[in-house]
MARVOLO-782449 format. One record per residue (C-alpha): x, y, z; residue number from 1. Coordinates in steps of 0.001 Angstrom, whole numbers. Example, Ala and Ser with C-alpha at 12.3 -4.5 7.8 and 13.67 -1.06 7.14 Angstrom:
<nodes>
       xx       yy       zz  pos
    12300    -4500     7800    1
    13670    -1060     7140    2
</nodes>
This chain:
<nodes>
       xx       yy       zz  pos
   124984  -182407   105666    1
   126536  -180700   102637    2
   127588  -177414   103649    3
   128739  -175974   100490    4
   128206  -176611    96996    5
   131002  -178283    95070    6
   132329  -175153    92973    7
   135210  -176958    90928    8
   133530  -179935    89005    9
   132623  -177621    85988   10
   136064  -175470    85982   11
   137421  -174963    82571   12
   140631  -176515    82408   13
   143086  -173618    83332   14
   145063  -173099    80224   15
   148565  -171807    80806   16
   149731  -167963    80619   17
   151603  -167019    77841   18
   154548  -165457    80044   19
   155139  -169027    81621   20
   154840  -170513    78341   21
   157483  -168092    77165   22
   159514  -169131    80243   23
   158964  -173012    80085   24
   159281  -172675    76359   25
   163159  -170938    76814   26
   164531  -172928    79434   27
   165876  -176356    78990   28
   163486  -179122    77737   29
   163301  -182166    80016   30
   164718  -185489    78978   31
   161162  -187466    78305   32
   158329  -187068    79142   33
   154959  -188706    79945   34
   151428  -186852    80072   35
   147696  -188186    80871   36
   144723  -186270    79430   37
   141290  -186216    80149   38
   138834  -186673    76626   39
   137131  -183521    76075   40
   133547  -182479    76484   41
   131386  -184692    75389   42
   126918  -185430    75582   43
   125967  -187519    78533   44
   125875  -191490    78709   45
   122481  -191812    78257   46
   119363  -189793    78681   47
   117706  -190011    82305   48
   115043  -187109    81797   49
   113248  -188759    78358   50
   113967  -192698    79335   51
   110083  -193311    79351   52
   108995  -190592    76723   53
   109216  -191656    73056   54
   108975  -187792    71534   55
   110845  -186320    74254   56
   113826  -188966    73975   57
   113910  -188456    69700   58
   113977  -184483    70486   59
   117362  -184999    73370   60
   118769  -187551    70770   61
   118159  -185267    68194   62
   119863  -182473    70168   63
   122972  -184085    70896   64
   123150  -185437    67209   65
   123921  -181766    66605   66
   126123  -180934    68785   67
   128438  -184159    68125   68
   132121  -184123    66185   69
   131463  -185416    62356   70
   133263  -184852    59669   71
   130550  -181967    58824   72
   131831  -179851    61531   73
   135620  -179781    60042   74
   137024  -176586    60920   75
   140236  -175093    59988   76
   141898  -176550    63250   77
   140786  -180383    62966   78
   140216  -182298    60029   79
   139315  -186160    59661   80
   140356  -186978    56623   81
   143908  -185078    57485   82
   143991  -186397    61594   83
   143262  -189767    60573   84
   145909  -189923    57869   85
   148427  -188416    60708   86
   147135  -190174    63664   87
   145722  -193817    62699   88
   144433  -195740    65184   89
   146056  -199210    65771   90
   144041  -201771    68037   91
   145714  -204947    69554   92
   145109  -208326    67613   93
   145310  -210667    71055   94
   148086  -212926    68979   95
   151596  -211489    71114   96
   152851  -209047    73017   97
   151012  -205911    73958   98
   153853  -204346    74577   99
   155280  -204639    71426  100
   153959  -201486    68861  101
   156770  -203339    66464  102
   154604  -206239    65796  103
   152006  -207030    63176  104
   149709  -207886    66387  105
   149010  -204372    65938  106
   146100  -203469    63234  107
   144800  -200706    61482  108
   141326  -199348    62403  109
   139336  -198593    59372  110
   139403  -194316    59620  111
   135316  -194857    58756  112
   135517  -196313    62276  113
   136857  -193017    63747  114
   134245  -190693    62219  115
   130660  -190195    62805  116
   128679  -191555    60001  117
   125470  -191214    61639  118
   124893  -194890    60852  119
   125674  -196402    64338  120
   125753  -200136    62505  121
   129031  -198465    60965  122
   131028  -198631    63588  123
   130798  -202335    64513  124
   131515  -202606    67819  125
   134817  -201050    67664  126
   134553  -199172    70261  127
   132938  -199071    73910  128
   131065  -195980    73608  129
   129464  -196312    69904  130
   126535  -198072    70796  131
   124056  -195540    71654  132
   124705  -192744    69752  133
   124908  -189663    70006  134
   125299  -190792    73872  135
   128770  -190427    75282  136
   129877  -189031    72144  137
   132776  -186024    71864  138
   131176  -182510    70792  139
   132527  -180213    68925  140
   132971  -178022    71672  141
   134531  -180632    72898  142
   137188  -181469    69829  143
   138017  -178043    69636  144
   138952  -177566    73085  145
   141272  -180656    72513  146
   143030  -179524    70105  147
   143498  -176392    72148  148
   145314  -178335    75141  149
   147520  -179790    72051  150
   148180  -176234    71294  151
   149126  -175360    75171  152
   151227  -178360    75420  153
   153183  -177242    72238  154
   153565  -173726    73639  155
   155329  -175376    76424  156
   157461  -177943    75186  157
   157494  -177697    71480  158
   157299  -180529    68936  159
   160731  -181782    68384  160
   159864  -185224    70242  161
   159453  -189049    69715  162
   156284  -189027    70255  163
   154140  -191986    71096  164
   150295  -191843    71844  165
   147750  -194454    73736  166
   143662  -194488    74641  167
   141303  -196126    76034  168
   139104  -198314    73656  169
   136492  -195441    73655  170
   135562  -193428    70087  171
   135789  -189669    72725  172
   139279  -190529    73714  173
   140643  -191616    70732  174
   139225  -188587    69013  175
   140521  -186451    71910  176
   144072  -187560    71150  177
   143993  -187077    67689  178
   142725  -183456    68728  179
   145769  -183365    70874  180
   148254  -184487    68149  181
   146633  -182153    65995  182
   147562  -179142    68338  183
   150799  -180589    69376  184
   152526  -181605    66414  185
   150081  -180187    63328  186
   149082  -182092    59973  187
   152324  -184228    59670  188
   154415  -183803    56080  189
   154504  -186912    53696  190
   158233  -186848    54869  191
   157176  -187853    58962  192
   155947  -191159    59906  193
   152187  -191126    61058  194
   151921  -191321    64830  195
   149670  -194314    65881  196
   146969  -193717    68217  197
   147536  -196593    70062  198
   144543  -199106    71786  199
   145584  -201750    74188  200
   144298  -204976    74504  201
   141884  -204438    77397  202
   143550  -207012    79549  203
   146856  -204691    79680  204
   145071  -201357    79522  205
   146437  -199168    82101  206
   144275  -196277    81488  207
   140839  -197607    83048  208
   140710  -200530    85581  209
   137061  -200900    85548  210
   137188  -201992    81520  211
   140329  -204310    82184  212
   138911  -205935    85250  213
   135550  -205323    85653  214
   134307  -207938    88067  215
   137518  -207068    90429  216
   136352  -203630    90258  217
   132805  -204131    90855  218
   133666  -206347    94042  219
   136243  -203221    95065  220
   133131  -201221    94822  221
   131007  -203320    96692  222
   133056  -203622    99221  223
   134404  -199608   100004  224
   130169  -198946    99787  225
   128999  -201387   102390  226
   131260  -199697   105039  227
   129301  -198746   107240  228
   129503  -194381   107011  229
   129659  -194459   103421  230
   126349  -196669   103089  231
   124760  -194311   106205  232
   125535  -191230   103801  233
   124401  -192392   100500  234
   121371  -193708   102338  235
   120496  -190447   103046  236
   121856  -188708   100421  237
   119149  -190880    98469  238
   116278  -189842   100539  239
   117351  -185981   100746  240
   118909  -185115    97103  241
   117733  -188325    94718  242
   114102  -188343    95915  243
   113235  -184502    95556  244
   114948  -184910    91874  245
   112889  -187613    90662  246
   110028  -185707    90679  247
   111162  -183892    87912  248
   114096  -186214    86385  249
   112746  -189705    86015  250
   115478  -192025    85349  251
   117218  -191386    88239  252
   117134  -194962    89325  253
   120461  -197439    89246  254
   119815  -200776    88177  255
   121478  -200351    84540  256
   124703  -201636    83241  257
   127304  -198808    84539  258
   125858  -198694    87635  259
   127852  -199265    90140  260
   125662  -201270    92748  261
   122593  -202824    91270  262
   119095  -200653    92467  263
   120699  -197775    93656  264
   120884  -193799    92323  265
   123319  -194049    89146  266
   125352  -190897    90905  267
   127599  -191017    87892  268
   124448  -190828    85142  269
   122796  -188270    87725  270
   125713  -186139    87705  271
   126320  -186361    83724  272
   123027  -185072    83231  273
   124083  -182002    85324  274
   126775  -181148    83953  275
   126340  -182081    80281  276
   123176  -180153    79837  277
   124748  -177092    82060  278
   127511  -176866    79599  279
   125419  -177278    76253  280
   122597  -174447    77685  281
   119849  -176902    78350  282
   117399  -176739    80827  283
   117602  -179785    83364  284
   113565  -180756    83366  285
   112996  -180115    79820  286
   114464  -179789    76651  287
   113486  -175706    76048  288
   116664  -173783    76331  289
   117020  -171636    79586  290
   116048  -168445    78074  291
   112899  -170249    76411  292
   111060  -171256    79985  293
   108190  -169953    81653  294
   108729  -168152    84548  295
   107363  -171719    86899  296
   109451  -173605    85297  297
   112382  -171298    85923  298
   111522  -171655    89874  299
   112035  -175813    89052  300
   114890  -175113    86860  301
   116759  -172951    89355  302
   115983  -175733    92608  303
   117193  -178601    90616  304
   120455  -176397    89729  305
   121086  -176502    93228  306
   120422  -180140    93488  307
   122850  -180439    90875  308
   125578  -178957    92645  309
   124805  -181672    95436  310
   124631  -184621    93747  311
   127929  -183344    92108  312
   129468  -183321    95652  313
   128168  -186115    96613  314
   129762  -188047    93780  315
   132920  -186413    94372  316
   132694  -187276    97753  317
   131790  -190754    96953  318
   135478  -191070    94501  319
   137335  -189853    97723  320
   136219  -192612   100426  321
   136557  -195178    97272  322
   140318  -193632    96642  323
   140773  -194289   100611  324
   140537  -197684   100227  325
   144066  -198765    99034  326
   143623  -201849    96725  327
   141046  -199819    94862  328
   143192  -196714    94178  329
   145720  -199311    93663  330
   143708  -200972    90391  331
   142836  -197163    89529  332
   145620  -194764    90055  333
   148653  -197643    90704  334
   149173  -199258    86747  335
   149793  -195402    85380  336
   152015  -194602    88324  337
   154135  -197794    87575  338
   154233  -197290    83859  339
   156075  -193727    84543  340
   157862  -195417    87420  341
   159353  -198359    84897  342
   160227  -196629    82187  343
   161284  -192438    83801  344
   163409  -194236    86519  345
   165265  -196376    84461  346
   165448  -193394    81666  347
   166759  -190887    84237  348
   169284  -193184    85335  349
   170527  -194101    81648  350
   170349  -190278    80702  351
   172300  -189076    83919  352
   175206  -191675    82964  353
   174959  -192270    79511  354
   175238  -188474    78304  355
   171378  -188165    77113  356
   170331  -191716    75109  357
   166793  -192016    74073  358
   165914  -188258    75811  359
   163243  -187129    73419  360
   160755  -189350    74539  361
   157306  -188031    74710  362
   154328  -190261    75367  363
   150844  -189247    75305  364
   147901  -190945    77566  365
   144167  -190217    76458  366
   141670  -191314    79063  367
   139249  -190033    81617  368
   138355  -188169    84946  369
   138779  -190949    86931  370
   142258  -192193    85598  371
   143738  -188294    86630  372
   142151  -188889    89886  373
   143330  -191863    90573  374
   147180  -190809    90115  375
   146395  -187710    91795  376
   145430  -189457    95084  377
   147948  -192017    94564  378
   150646  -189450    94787  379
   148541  -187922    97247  380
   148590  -184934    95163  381
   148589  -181602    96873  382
   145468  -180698    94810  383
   143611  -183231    96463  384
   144687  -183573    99804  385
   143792  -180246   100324  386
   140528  -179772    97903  387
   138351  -182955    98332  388
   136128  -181187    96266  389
   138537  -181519    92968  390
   137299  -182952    89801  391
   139482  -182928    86790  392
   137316  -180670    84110  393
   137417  -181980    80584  394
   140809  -181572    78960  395
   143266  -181924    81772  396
   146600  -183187    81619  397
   148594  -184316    84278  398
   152625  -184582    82993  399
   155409  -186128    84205  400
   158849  -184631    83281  401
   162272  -186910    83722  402
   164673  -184426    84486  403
   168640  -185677    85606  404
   167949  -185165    88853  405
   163967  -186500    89052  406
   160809  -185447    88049  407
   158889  -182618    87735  408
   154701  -183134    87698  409
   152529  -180139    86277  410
   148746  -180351    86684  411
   147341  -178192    83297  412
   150817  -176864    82951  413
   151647  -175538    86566  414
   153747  -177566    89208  415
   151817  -179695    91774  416
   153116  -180884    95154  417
   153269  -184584    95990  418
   153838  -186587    99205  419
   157809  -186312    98810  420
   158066  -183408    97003  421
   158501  -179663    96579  422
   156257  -176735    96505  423
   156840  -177006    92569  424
   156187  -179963    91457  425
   159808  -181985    91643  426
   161256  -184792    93246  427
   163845  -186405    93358  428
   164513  -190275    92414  429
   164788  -191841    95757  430
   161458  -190266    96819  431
   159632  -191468    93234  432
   160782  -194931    93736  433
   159121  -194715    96986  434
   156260  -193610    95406  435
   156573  -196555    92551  436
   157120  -199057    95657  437
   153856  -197148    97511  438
   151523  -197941    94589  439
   152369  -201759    93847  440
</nodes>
């Protein structure tokens, strides 16, 4: 039933070689441009292998608590103090506009509120992901890397930009766009204007439809799952790859807010623990490091790495047939889309007959996996349409350049074909207004 193991969910983000950053970087610059970015690595959700052992749960917490950003692990790249005073983060008050960064409707969030305390009380609800720390929290693996795709996306289009940045209302992606700034721009001088890391209010956040509509969503879900193949296949995918797992993993089980259908395998949790403890060196069944096991628990350790590779395909496979189903990918994918659409079309055409106005607009997008997906299958990406095993690894970018003549979309810095497009990654504005019309 699964013939090959899914080989791309834990790719490092590809970063980009230094002769085509030389090239990009002495050619002309586009007019604007827009650009989506994954958060960066980060500790799973929740634990699923100590959910019913006391000790063994304080030893993963305790684990993760280590391997977490604070503002103990400065380094000479990222500082808090310094990113925070650069790149403050500004939440929406619910009293006007959204829209409107001008207005006082935007306030300040208290910098304690963007740094790990390791008081969880501290951070006051804030944020989505701060209450079950160190759970869903950025590493510094993680920041680091961050600040490294800042660095990239310097190398390739420098700094000299108006540069405006939004996230999601999570604590990893508004740290992973202050990592970005940091690479892309630097500490800014006394003599710049800070750059607001900009939250939405979550009715008119683009970024992630299941936090600004999540009852739509769930009933999306709901509905693409009781289709008849997918519910045949995650039936048995249940009975052949969840069952033999929770022999060793216990909390496999759905049945937890996040889930997506009530009782079922959490494929999402499953596959966190996967990958998250894969990246970090940790064994999957127990906490010892791989080097640390006995020889029979190798024998477990190297079946349920197999497993792993499964149930990663199997979620994978699972985000396809729910991108197939076109008002879902529409609530996904279809609000980013339209926000390039709105503001690059009318751009190109002002900057094609206006002799360049507003050109050096540069606006930065820090979200998630499933956001990159969902605008890569809206454009019915190349990437995509001919892998349905991608996964966007943490840190990659998707930008959109506005060119005179169209756009120009680079996947971690190198030119992807859309529906309507070339080889390279352009096309022109008749064929993205199409697309803008496609994704309403």
């Amino acid at each position: 039933m699964y013939p090959r193991l899914c080989r791309t969910f834990n790719r490092h983000c590809r970063d980009v070689s230094s002769s085509q950053r030389r090239f990009l970087a002495s050619t002309s610059q586009p007019n604007a441009v827009y650009l989506f970015h994954r958060h960066g690595d980060r500790a799973p959700s929740k634990s699923i292998l100590c959910s019913d052992d006391d000790v063994g749960r304080a030893s993963e917490s305790s684990f993760w608590l280590s391997r977490i950003v604070s503002p103990s692990s400065d380094t000479p790249s990222f500082t808090f103090d310094i990113a925070n005073a650069s790149f403050p983060v500004w939440k929406y008050a619910g009293l006007s506009s959204p829209s409107d960064l001008s207005s006082s409707r935007y306030t300040p969030v208290s910098s304690d509120h963007c740094t790990f305390t390791g008081d969880p009380s501290s951070h006051t609800g804030d944020f989505l992901d701060v209450h079950n720390m160190p759970y869903g929290y950025l590493t510094q693996v993680g920041m680091e890397g961050m600040v490294g795709v800042g660095e990239t996306i310097r190398g390739i289009y420098g700094r000299d930009w108006d540069v405006k940045c939004y996230s999601t209302n999570y604590l990893r992606t508004v740290l992973s766009a202050q990592g970005v700034l940091t690479g892309f721009l630097g500490p800014l001088s006394p003599a710049e204007d800070p750059i607001k890391v900009v939250v939405r209010d979550q009715s008119q956040d683009i970024l992630n439809a299941y936090d600004r509509d999540p009852e739509l969503m769930r009933s999306l879900v709901i509905q693409a799952y009781n289709k008849t193949d997918f519910k045949e296949k995650d039936q048995v995918a249940t009975e052949e790859i969840a069952r033999p797992i929770k022999k060793h993993i216990g909390g496999v089980d759905g049945g937890v807010k996040g889930g997506d259908i009530e009782g079922r395998v959490d494929w999402i949790h499953l596959a966190d623990h996967f990958v998250c403890r894969g990246r970090h060196g940790l064994g999957f069944t127990t906490m010892e490091g791989k080097d640390d096991q006995a020889d029979e628990v190798k024998e477990v350790e190297k079946e349920m790495e197999e497993y792993g590779n499964i149930v990663k395909e199997h979620l994978v496979w699972r985000f396809g047939k729910w991108f197939g189903e076109k008002e879902l990918l529409s609530q996904v994918g279809g609000p980013m889309i339209r926000e390039v659409v709105e503001h690059a079309g009318k751009g190109g055409e002002r900057l094609a007959g206006e002799g360049g106005e507003g050109a050096k607009k540069f606006n930065v997008y820090s979200c998630h996996d499933v956001s990159l997906l969902g605008i890569l299958y809206g454009l019915k990406a190349d990437v995509v349409e001919r892998d349905k095993m991608y996964w966007p690894d943490y840190g990659s970018w998707i930008s959109f350049e506005v060119w005179d003549d169209g756009i120009k979309i680079r996947l971690n810095g190198e030119g992807v074909k859309i529906e309507g497009g070339d080889e390279n990654g352009r096309v022109g504005w008749e064929e993205w207004e199409e697309i803008g019309r496609k994704n309403n």
